[in-house]
N, C-alpha and C positions, 0 to 999 in steps of 0.2 A: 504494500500500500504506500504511494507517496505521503510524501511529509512538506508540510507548510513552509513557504519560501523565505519564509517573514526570520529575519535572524534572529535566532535563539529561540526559535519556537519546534518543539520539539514534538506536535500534536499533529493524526495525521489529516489529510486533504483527502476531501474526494474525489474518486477516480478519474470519472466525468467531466470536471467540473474546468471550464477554459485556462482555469490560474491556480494553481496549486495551492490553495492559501484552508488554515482551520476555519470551521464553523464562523469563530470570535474572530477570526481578521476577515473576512469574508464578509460579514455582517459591517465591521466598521469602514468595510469600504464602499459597502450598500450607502450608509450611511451618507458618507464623504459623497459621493456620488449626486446624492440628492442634493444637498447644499447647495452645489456647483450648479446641476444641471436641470433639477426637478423632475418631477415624475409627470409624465401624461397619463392621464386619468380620463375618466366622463367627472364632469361638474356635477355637484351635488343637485344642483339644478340647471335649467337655461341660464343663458347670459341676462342680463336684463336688457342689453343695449342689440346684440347683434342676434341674441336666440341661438346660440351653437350651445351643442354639448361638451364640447372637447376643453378641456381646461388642463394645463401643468399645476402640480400640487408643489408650492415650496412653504418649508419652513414657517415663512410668513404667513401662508395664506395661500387661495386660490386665485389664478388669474389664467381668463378667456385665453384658449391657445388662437382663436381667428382674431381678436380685437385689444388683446391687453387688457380688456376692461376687470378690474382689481372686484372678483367675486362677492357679494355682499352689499356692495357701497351699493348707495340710492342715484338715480338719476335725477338731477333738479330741473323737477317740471316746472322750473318757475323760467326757467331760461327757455326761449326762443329754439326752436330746433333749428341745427345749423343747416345754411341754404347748399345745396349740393345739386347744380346746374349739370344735368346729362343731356346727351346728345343718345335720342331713342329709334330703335327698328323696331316696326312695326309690321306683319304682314296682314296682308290683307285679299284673301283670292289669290292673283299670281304676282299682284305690287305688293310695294315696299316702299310704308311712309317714313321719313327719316326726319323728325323735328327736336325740338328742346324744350325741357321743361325745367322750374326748380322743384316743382312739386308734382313729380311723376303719376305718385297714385292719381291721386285727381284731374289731372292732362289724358289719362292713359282711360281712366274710365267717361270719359267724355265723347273719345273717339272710337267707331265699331271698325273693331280688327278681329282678327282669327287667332294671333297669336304673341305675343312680346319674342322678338328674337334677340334684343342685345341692350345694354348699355352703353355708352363710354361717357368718361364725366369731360364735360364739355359744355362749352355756353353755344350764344350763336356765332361767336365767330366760326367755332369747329364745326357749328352745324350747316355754314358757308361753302367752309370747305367740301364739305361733304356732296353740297348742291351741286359745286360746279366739277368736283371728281366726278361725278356719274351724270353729269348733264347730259349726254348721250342717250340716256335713258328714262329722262324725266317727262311725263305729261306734264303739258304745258301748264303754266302758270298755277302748279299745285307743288306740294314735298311730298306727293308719289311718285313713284317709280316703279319701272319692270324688272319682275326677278329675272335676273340675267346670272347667268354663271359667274360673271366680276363682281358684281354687289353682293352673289352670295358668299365667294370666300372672303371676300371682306366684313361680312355679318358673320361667319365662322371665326374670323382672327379676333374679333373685337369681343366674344361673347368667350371665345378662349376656355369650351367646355365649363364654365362655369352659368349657375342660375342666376340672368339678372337680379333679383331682386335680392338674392344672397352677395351680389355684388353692391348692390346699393347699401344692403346693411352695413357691410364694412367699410365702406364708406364714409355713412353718416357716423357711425362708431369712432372711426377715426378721427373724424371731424370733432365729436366730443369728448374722446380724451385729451386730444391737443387744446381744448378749450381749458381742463383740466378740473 
């Protein structure tokens, strides 16, 4: 049977185990480990800010592994929710409306679409750009457009397998921790 690497320790190591170290150094390097680097966990609960489950356990306390947001603390509903300007795809049939909002939910439930395809955070200049990238493809005098193969892998790059609205959280998330 190996024996613990740790000098002067005379106790043995298990077989298996990546680092030849006893029960007791084994444990204190669990330990050490966590300090440093914490442990990923599921959250005792949701975030309150972003709604993830995923949280690192340190020492201190718990904190959101999507948002940083510090486990526990309150959100001060007294404050203004921070303004977080997206540039949005839209589909619609075989278009794609491409406009901006600061206040996406209520922009997005106003207009009948089929589906939300993307975010990016963006005011109107970005949403300019956007018009006159795919001007090629725009009916006139509207922010629809024809799904074409180029607006769609640019609505694939910009949504980047992730759920807008998961992307918006973290967003507004970040926008309120930096608030602090």
């Amino acid at each position: 049977m190996p024996r613990c690497l740790v000098d002067g320790c005379r106790l043995p190591a298990e077989p298996d185990a990546p680092v030849a170290l006893c029960d007791r150094h084994a444990a204190a390097a669990s330990d050490w480990s966590t300090r440093e680097h914490g442990v990923t966990d599921v959250l005792p609960s949701p975030c309150r800010v972003c709604g993830s489950r995923l949280g690192a356990h340190w020492p201190s306390g718990w904190l959101c592994a999507v948002c940083e947001w510090r486990h526990g603390e309150l959100v001060d509903v007294e404050l203004p929710p921070p303004r977080i300007d997206v540039v949005y795809y839209l589909r619609y049939d075989d278009r794609i409306k491409i406009g901006t909002s600061a206040n996406p939910r209520q922009r997005l439930g106003a207009i009948r679409h089929d589906e939300l395809l993307a975010f990016e955070r963006g005011d109107r200049a970005l949403e300019q750009v956007r018009h006159a990238q795919f001007s090629a493809d725009r009916f006139a005098r509207t922010e629809w457009f024809r799904l074409t193969d180029g607006l769609r892998a640019h609505v694939d790059v910009v949504r980047g397998g992730v759920d807008p609205w998961a992307r918006y959280r973290r967003w507004t998330s970040e926008a309120l921790a930096l608030r602090g």
